[in-house]
C-alpha positions in Angstrom: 0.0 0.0 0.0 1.2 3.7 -0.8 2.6 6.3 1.6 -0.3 8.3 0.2 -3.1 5.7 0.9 -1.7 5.4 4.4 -1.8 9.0 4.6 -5.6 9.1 3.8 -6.4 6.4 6.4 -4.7 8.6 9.0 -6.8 11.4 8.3 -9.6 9.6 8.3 -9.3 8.1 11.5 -8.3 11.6 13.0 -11.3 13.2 11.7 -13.5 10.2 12.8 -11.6 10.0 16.0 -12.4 13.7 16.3 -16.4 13.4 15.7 -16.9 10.4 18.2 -15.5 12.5 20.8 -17.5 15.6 20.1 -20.4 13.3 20.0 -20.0 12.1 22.9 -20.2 14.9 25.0 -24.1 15.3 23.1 -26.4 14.3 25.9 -27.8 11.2 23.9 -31.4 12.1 25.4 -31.4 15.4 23.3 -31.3 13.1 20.4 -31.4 9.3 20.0 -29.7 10.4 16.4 -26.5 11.8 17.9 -25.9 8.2 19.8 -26.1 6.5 16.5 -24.0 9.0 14.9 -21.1 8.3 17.9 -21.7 4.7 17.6 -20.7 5.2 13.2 -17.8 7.0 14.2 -16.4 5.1 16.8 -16.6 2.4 14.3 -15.7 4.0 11.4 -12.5 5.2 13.4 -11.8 2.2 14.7 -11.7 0.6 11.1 -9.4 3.6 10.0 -6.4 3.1 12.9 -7.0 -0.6 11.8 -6.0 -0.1 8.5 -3.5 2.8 8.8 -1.4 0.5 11.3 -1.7 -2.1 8.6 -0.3 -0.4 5.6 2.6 1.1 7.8 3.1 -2.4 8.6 2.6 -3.6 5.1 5.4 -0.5 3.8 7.8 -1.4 6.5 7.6 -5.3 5.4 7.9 -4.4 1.6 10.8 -2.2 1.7 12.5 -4.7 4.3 12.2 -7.4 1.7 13.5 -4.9 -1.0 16.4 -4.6 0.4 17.6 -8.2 0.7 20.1 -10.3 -1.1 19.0 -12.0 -4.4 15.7 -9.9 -4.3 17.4 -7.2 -6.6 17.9 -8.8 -10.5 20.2 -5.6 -11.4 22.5 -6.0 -8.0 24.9 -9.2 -7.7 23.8 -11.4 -4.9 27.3 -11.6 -3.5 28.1 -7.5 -3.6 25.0 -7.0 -1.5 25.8 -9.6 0.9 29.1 -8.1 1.5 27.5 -5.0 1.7 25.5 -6.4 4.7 28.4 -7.5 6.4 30.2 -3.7 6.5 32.6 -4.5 3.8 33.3 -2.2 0.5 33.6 -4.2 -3.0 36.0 -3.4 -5.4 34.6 -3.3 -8.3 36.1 -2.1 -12.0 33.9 -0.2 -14.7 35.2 -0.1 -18.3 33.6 3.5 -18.8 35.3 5.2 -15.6 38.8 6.7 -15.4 39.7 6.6 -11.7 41.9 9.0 -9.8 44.6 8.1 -7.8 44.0 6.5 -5.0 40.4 6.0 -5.7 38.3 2.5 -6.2 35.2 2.1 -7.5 32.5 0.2 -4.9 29.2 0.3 -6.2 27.5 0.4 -9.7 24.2 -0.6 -10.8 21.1 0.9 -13.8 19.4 3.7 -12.4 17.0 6.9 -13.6 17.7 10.5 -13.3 14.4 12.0 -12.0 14.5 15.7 -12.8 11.5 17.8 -11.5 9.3 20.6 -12.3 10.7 23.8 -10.3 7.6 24.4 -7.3 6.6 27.5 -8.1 7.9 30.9 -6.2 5.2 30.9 -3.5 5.8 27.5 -2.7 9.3 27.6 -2.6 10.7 26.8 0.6 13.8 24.9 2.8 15.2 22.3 0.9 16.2 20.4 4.4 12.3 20.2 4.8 11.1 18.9 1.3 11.6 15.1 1.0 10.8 13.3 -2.0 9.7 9.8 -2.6 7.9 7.1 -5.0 5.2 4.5 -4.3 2.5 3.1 -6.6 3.8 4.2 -10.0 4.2 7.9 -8.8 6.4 10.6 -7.3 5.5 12.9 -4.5 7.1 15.7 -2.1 7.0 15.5 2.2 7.0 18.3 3.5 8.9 18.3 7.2 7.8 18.2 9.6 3.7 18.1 9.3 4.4 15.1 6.8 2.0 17.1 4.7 1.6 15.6 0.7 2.4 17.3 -2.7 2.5 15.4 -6.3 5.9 16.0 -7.4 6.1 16.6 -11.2 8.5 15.4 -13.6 10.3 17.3 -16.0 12.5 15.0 -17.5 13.5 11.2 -16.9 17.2 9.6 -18.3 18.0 6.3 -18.0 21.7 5.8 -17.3 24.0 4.3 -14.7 24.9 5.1 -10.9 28.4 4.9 -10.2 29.6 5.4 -6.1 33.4 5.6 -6.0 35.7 5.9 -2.7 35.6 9.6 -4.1 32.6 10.6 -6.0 29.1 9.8 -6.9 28.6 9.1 -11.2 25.7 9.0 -13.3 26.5 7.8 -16.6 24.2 9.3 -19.1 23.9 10.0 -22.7 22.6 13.6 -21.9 22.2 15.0 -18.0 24.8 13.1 -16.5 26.4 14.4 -13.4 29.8 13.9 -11.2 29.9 15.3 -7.5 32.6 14.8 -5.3 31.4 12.9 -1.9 32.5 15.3 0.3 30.1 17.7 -1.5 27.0 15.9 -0.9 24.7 17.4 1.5 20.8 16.8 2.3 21.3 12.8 1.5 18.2 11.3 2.3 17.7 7.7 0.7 14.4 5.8 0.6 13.2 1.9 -1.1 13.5 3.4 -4.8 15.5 6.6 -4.3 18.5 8.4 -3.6 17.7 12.5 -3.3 20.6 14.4 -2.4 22.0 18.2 -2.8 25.3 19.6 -3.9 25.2 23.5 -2.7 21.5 24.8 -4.6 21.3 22.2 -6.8 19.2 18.9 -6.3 19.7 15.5 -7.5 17.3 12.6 -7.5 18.3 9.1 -8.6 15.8 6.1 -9.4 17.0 2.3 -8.6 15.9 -0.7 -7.0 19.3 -1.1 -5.3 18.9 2.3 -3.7 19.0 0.6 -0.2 22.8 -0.8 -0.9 23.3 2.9 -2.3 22.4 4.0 0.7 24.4 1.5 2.6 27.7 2.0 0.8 27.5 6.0 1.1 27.3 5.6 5.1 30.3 3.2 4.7 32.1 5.9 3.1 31.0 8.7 5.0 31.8 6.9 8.0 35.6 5.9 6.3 36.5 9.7 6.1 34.9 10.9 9.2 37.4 8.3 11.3 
């Protein structure tokens, strides 16, 4: 189920939550009407919680499971296990001229998701606008009400994500990008993406192994901050 399904449920059972209590401070002898009306939204809100506890569960399960050895058909089985275990690959890519000193740990097929511009009067603080994907499409969080906005998209290239000891690569015919690591702020990874910001400019990356993206980045970070 959807982060934006789940969402609805939670409103739901807010507003219904809301109107059973309100009801229930209506005498019920002004009205017999107001104690069936408390009755429908004690149920109704009841069935609401039910089903927004469910979905969370049901997101936490499926992105759990995403992120497991042999469950990604782009990612080798054995990089992601020694991913698990807190250990870098070394990998070699033909199309990538490595500095010295640097080794390549992580590549895999990914999408360059490039967004409509929010217009001006809904412009705001990067740190609070989190994007993700579920059910086919893309959508803004905004932090910290965890309020929803459809994200639009301006432009989609296929290519390939490229994590070195040094920088982060997408290979593309058109709109590909090299950042050093030490220049990546705002990272925020989810199940299908990697959203990140190099000073004003943001960069969102599609892949099923975003997870191991995720994981290798830490490993990294947590390298050059020792």
């Amino acid at each position: 189920m959807s982060r934006p399904e789940r969402m609805t449920h939670l409103a739901a059972a807010i507003v219904f939550s809301v109107l059973a209590l309100i009801t229930s401070i209506i005498p019920s002898e002004i009205d017999f009407r107001w104690s069936v009306f408390r009755v429908l939204s004690l149920a109704a809100s009841g069935l609401a919680w039910l089903l927004f506890f469910r979905s969370r569960y049901l997101e936490k399960k499926e992105n759990a499971d995403a992120c497991r050895p042999g469950q990604l058909p782009t990612f080798p089985e054995g990089q992601a296990r020694l991913i698990d275990s807190g250990r870098l690959p070394n990998r070699s890519h033909p199309r990538v001229d490595l500095h010295e000193f640097e080794v390549c740990h992580f590549y895999v097929p990914g999408s360059r998701i490039i967004f409509t511009p929010l217009p001006d009067t809904m412009k705001m603080d990067p740190s609070r606008l989190a994007v993700r994907y579920s059910g086919g499409s893309y959508y803004y969080i905004v932090r910290p009400q965890e309020i929803l906005m459809p994200a639009d998209i301006e432009n989609k290239i296929e290519g390939e994500l490229i994590i070195t000891s040094q920088r982060m690569i997408f290979l593309a015919s058109e709109n590909g990008f090299e950042v050093p690591l030490q220049r990546v702020t705002l990272l925020d990874c989810s199940a299908h993406l990697i959203d990140f910001q190099v000073r004003q400019r943001r960069y969102t990356v599609q892949t099923e192994a975003a997870c191991y993206a995720e994981k290798v980045l830490m490993l990294l970070f947590k390298r050059s901050s020792i």
